[in-house]
Steps between C-alpha positions, in 0.01 A plus 500: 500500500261710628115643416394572158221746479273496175259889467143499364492133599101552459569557098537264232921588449610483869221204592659308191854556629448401834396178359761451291764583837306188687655244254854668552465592919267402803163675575681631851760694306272684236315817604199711304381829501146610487265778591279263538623137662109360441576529128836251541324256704581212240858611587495478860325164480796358360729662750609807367481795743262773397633828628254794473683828354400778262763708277388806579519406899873554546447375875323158366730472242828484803326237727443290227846504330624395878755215465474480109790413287378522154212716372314504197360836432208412246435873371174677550241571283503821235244743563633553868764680718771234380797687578368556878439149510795359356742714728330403784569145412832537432598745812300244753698232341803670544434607879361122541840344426351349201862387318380468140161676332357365127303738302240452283525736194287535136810371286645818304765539171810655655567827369136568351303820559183353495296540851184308540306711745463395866838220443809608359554813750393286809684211394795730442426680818523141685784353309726809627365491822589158548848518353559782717391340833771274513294204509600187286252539235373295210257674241284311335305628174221348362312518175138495454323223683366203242223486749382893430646586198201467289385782701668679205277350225160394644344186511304533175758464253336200335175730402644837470880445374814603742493860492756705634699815368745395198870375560730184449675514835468230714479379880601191718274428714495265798322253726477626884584119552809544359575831640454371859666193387815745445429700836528257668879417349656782558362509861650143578782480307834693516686706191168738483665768725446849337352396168280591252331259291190550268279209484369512129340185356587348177457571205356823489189609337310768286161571485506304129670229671203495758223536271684149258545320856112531548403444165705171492327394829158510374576503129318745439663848395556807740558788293757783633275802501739880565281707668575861607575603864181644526347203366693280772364721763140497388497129495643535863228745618169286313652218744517708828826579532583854674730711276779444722533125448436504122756737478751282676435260259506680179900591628532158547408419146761784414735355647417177328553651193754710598721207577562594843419108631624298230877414586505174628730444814555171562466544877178312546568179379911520629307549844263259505713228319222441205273639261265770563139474415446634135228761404365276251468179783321765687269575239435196377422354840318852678352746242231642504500578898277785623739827464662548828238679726670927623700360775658226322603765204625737784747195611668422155 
């Protein structure tokens, strides 16, 4: 078999799947990607090669996709040039003689009109332009992050109530453990040749359901406050959030209670052969955390 090559191998998703791809293949046949190599050092120390390349360097992005099998694209951040990036990926790939290319998309309800700014076109945009690149693809589609989800709600619940615009939908969120855990699968393993799976954790949630999963953990009650969208925002902006990223979460929320993330797939745990972490084992066992600092909201 040959090279596997792992993107943003700097980041918490590709650094986690890398990991998870040492217990299934050596260290000599497992590549990452970085801008910056210094920031993968832990990697290298345990014999991965570090291989320096930038998305929007089309000429980096061909030397380091050199004698690479299987690629996993991990998707760039929102509030950037994704489309640029993500086609350079793909093309380089393609010109590389990478064989087969996984993508790393925000999961979405087939058929629904509802566009979360700065995702759903790119991820569309990348989807096609993998499909038509004849490349072997895989596209994987991922839910809200356990570890940077409560970037919707705040840290503060337990003295000011979970307050976020009103709705019943729900979501099903996941570890990046398990995520990785699941990349790492479909990279190793065959049957995963031009697929799409959508990794939701189980069960799904509401904002209620959130608000009873931390009162039950400290016994104490979290009430369910609505608030209005101008409300959400204000909260938002008294923390230091620019506009932009406040807004991306407030259409997250929507979405929430929209409904647009609460089918449950099944993917997850059929891929990594056992249960996914829960959102209440998360909360019981990690909230309050300090919300997730700009950068770490721009990456979810």
């Amino acid at each position: 078999m040959g090279k596997i090559l792992v993107t943003a191998a700097s980041g918490y998703l590709g650094r986690k799947t890398l990991q998870h791809l040492l217990k299934r293949r050596p260290a000599s046949d497992l590549i990452g990607l970085a801008r910056d190599p210094q920031k993968a050092a832990d990697l290298a120390a345990q014999g991965i090669e570090i291989r320096k390349g930038d998305y929007f360097d089309y000429d980096s992005l061909l030397n380091a996709f050199a004698d690479v099998e299987k690629l996993m694209l991990i998707s760039c951040a929102p509030f950037t040039d994704r489309n640029t990036q993500h086609y350079n990926a793909i093309t380089a790939a393609r010109q590389a003689g990478v064989k087969h290319v996984a993508y790393t998309a925000i999961i979405r309800r087939e058929g629904s009109n509802f566009n979360l700014s700065e995702c759903t076109a790119p991820d569309i945009f990348a989807e096609q332009t993998l499909k038509a690149s004849g490349l072997t693809y895989t596209i994987v589609r991922q839910p809200a992050f356990l570890e940077t989800f409560q970037f919707q709600f705040g840290d503060k619940v337990y003295e000011k109530g979970l307050r976020v615009p009103a709705g019943d939908g729900k979501q099903a969120p996941a570890s990046r453990e398990d995520i990785a855990e699941a990349q790492a699968v479909v990279l190793t393993e065959e049957g995963h040749d031009n697929k799409t799976y959508s990794l939701t954790g189980e069960p799904a949630v509401s904002y209620a359901d959130i608000a009873q999963i931390l009162s039950d953990a400290r016994g104490v009650p979290v009430p369910l406050i609505p608030v209005t969208d101008e409300e959400y925002m204000a909260n938002y902006a008294a923390e230091g959030l620019p506009e932009p990223y406040a807004a991306f979460a407030l259409e997250w929320v929507h979405a929430v209670n929209l409904g647009e993330w609460g089918d449950l797939t099944g993917d997850l745990e059929r891929l990594i052969g056992h249960k996914p972490l829960t959102t209440a084992e998360y909360l019981r066992h990690n909230y309050p955390t300090p919300v997730p600092s700009i950068e770490a909201a721009k990456r979810q």
